[in-house]
N, C-alpha and C positions, 0 to 999 in steps of 0.2 A: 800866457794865461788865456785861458781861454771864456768868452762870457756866457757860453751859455752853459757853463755852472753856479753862474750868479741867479740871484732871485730878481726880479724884477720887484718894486715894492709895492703894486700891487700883489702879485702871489704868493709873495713871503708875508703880506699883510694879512691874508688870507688865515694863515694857519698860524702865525705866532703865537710865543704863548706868553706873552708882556701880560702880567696879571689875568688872564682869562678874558680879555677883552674882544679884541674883532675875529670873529669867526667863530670863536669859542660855546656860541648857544647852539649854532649849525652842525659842529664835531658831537657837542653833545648827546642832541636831539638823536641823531647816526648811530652812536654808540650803546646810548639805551636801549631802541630797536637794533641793534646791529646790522641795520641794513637800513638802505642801499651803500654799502660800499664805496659803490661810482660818486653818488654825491660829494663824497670828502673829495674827488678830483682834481685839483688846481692844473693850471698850465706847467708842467713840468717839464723845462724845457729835452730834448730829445736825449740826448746826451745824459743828462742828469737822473732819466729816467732808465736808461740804459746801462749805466752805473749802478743803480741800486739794484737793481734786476740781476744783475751779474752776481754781484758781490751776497748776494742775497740765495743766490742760487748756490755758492757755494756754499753759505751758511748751512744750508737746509740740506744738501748733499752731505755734508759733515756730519748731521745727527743721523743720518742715514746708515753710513758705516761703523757712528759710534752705538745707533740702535742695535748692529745686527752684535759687535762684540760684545753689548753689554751683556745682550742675552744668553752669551758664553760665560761670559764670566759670572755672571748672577747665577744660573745653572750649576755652575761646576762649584759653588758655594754653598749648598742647597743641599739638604741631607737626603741619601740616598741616589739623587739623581748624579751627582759626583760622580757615579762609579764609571757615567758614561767618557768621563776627561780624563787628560793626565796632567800632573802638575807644570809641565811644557805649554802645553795648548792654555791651560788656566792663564799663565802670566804673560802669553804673547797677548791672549783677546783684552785681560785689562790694561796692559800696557797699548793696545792698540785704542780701546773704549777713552782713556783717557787724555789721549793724542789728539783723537779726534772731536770730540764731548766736550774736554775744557783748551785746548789749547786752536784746534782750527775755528772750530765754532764760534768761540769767543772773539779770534781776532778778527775774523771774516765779518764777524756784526758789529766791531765795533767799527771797520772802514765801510759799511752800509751807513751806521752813522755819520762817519766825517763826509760822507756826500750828502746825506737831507740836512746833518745840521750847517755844514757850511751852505748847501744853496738858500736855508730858510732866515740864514743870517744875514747873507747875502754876501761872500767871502768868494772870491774871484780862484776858487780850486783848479788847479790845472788838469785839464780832461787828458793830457797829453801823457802824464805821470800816471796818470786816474788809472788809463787804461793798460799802460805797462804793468804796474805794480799786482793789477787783478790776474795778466797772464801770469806774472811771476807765483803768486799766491797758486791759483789753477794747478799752475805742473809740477810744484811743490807737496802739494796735497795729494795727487796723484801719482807722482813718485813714493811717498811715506808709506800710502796705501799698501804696496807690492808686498813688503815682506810679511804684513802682516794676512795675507789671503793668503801669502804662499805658506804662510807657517815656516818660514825660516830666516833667520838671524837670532842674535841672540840678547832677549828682552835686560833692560834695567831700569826696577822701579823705582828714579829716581823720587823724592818730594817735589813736585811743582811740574817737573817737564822729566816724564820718562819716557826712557829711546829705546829704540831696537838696535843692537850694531850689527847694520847692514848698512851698504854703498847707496842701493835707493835711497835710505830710511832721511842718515844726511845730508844726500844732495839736496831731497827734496825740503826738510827744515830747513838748510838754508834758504833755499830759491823763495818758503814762505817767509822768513826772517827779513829778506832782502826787500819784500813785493810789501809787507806790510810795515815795514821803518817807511818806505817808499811814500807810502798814502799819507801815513803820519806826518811824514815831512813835508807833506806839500799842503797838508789841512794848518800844520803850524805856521806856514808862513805864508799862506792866504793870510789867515785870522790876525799874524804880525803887523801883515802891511796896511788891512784895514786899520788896524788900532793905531796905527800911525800916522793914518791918514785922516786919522779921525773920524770915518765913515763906521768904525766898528763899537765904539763908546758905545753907544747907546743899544746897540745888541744886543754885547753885554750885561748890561746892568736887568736888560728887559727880558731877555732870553739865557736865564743862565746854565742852561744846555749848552748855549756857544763853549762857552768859558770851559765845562764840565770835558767834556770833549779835545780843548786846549788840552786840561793837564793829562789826559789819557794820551795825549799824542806826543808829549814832553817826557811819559813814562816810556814808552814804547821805546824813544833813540836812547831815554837811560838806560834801561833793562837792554837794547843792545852795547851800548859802551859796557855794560857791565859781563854780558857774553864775552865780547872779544877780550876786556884788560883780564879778565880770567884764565880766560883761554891762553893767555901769552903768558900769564904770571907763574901756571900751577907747575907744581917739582914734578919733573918728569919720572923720577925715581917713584914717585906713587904708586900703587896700582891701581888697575886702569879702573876697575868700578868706583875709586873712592875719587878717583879722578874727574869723573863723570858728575859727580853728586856735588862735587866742590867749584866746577865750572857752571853747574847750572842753576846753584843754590840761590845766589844774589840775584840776576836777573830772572829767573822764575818768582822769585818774591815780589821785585818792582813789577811785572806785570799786575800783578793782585791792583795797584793804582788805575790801572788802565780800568781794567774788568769792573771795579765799583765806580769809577770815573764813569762807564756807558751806562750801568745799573741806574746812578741817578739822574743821567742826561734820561733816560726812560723813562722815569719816574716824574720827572718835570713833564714832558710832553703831554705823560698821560692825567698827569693833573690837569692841566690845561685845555685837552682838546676833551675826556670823556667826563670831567664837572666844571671848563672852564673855571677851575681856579685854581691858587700857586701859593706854595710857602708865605707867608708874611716875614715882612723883616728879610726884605730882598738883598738887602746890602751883609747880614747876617750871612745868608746863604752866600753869596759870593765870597766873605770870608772864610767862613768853610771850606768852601772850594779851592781856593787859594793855598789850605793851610797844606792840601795833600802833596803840593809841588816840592818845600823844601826836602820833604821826610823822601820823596822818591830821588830827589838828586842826592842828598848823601847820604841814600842807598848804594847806590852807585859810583861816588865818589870814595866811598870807602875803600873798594879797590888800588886806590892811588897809594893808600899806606899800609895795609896788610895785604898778605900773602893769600891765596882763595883759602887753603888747607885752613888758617886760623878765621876767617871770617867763619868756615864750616860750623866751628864750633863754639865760639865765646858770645854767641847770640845778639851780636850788634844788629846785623841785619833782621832778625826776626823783631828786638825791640823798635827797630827804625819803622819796618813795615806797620805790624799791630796797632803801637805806639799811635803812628800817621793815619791810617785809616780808622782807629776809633775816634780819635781827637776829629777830625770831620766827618765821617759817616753815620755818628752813631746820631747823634744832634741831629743830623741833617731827613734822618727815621725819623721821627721824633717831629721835625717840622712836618713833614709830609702827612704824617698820620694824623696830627692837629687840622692840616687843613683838610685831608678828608672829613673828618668829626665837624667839622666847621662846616661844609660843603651843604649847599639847597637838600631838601628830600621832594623824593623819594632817590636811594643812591642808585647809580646802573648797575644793578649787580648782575644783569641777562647780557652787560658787555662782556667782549672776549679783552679790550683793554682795561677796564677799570677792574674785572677778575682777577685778569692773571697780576695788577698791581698790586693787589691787596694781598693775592697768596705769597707773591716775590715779601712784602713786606713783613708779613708771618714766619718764611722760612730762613729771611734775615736776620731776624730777630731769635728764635728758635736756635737755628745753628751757631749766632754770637753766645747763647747762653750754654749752650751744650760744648764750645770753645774752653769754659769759665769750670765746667765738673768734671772733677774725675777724668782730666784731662793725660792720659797718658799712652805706650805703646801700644795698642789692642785698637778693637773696634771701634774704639769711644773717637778715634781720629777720625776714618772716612766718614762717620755720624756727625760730626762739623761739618766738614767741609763737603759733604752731599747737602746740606742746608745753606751753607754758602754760595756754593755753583747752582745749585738749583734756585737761589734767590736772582741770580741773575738771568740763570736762564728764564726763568718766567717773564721777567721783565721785558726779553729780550724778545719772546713768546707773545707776548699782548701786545708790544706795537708792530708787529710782522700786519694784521687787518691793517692796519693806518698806511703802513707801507705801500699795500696792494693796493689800495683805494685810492692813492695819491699816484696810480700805475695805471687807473683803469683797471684794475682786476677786481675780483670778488673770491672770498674762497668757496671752496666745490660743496658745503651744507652751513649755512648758517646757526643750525643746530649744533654742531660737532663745535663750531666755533664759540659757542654760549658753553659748553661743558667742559671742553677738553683744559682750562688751565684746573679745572677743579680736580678734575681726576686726574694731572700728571701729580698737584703739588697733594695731592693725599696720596700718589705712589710714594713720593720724595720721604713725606712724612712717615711712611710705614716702613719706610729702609734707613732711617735717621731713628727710628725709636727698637728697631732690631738689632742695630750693627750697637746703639748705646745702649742698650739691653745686653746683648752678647758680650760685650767689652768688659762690665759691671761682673761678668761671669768668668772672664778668661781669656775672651776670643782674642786671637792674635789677627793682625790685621797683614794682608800681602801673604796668606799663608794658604796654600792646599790644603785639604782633606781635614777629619775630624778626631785625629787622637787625641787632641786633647780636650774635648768636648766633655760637658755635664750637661743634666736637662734643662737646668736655667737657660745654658749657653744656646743648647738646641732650639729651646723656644724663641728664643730672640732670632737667632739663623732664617728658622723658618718663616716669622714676621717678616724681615727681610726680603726673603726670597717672595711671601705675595705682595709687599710692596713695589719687589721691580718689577711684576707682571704689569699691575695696576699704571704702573711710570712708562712701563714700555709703551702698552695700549695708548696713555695720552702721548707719549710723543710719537706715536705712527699715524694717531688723530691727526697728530699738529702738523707731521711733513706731509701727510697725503692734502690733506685739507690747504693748506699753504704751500706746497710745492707745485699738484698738477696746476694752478691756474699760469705757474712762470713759466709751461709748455705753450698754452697761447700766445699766438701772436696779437700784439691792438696796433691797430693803422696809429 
């Protein structure tokens, strides 16, 4: 173990977010003005800084290649402009957009996470692991990349985690599978031996990002035990697409624990440091948090008595996940938005973190209710969960300043940074109310071209289609603005 991923408790004092108490007027005051950046600075020791910075760099590289596919795929969705695709190129760019968008992205920020929260916890994270698991992440992600620039292998849009089959496509998910169980397992058993050691209690209970963060890194080695008992279980005699969808059904589901597991470790943070306050009924919150652990292991666990092919279909895994993450996420909204309403005025709404908190907690909320109507095959699907992944992505989006600031950086306009969560989560919003518009009409979801189109259905399309300009625009805001400063070198 290495110490200098620990905090020192001076500079983990610094930024905690134990009720909004030390430090918490200083982040504040920051985040209102959104600047100076530098000021949020703390000692962060070398190593610790250099981990985020990596891990962070691939986050943002990730939205990069999922930017350029979305815009294929948004495109070739989009009436008239279609004529330029073919139904080939349409379903490599979304199966590449969504490779990249929710599954690199996401894990890449949730281990940016397991390094600021374990050092601000003060969890003895091994830099040693740290630093293999991000090469492994790295050549993983850049292997997956190939086939889909090259335009060749052959796409399948699985639910949760769709692949390309191609030799790159796999090497490279695994080498990320490997690089990110990797981090996971070494945030979980930092965070073990503190709580054993008794140094971690009080973290804990003060910082419940520690804790949030735990179960994300508890879901990660489920959602892999449940890859491999899959992988070993399914009937070979299948074939091979249904085979695909049956292996990656159950762990693509327990990931979902991970993903809203960082959403509210984010979400505390930015309570904390941009109005310096936090949930009430702290201990509430920790049981919530708590309650996400059992539903993700027998998620998981389920593998042990059914076959993949029947879990595919008798919806245990779907009722285990939804089930588990409404019973604590939806409460756990619910506290957050209370304490905003609660929170001093005037609110920072010129922050890029207490913005993009509020829009994450809008299209949370949004895309849970658009889960709840007229839920069936068609558009009315990726109109969920474009409100769901975009809940977290925003989240993920507003503490990226906090990040850089705690790196010595700044981003390259502070302007761009006061606007840009508003204009991604009103793209998000305007492709979330076209695709459920279009669905209400007909639209089939995962589908080329327009025969079976009416003009209801077309006007929703086209909503749509200017909603992902609008989305594209903020997230190219977001990586330019947050990406050129991790070209800088700081002494």
């Amino acid at each position: 173990m290495d110490p200098d991923l620990r905090s020192s408790a001076g500079s983990a004092g610094a930024i905690r977010s134990g009720g909004g108490s030390e430090g918490a007027p200083e982040g504040a005051a920051c985040f209102n003005r959104v600047a100076p950046f530098e000021s949020l600075a703390s000692p962060l020791p070398t190593r610790t800084r250099r981990l985020i910075l990596g891990w962070l760099g691939l986050a943002l590289g990730s939205l990069v290649v999922a930017g350029f596919f979305a815009m294929l795929a948004a495109f070739a969705r989009t009436p008239v402009v279609h004529t330029l695709f073919s139904g080939s190129q349409f379903q490599l760019a979304l199966t590449a957009h969504v490779t990249f968008a929710f599954t690199v992205w996401f894990v890449a920020f949730a281990d940016v996470l397991w390094i600021y929260v374990g050092w601000r916890s003060g969890y003895r994270v091994s830099a040693e692991v740290s630093w293999v698991a991000l090469a492994l992440a790295i050549a993983g992600s850049a292997a997956m990349a190939v086939p889909a620039f090259l335009a060749s292998g052959k796409p399948y849009l699985n639910d949760y985690l769709p692949v390309i089959d191609h030799p790159f496509f796999w090497a490279g998910l695994a080498l990320l599978g490997v690089g990110v169980s990797l981090q996971a397992a070494a945030y979980l058993w930092a965070a073990g031996l503190a709580v054993l050691a008794g140094r971690g209690r009080r973290d804990l209970a003060e910082s419940p990002e520690g804790l949030a963060m735990a179960i994300g890194a508890l879901a990660v080695l489920a959602s892999a035990a449940a890859f491999l008992r899959a992988t070993a279980g399914v009937d070979p005699a299948v074939p091979f697409g249904y085979a695909l969808r049956a292996v990656v059904w159950g762990g693509g589901h327990i990931l979902q624990f991970l993903h809203v597991a960082g959403m509210i470790a984010a979400w505390l943070v930015a309570l904390a440091v941009a109005l310096g306050a936090a949930p009430r009924a702290r201990r509430v919150v920790r049981l919530l948090l708590a309650t996400l652990a059992p539903f993700a292991v027998a998620a998981a666990a389920a593998y042990l008595w059914w076959r993949p092919e029947a879990l595919l279909v008798n919806h245990l895994i779907t009722i285990l996940t939804f089930g588990g993450l409404g019973v604590g996420a939806v409460p756990l909204l619910f506290m957050a938005v209370s304490a905003v309403a609660t929170a001093p005025r005037p609110l920072p709404w010129g922050s890029p973190l207490f913005g993009g908190t509020i829009v994450s907690f809008l299209l949370f909320a949004i895309g849970g209710v658009m889960g709840l109507i007229g839920f069936t095959q068609d558009t009315r699907v990726p109109a969920h969960y474009h409100g769901m992944v975009g809940a977290v992505t925003l989240a993920y989006m507003a503490l990226t300043p906090l990040l850089l600031g705690l790196t010595g950086r700044r981003p390259l306009s502070e302007r761009w940074a006061r606007w840009q969560p508003y204009l991604y989560g009103l793209g998000l919003l305007g492709i979330m109310a076209g695709m459920h518009w279009a669905g209400g009409h007909g639209a089939p979801r995962k589908t080329f071209g327009f025969s079976w189109a009416n003009a209801q259905a077309l006007i929703g399309m086209n909503l749509m289609g200017v909603g992902s300009v609008l989305a594209l625009a903020g997230g190219l805001a977001f990586v330019i603005n947050m990406g050129a400063p991790l070209l800088r070198k700081i002494r």
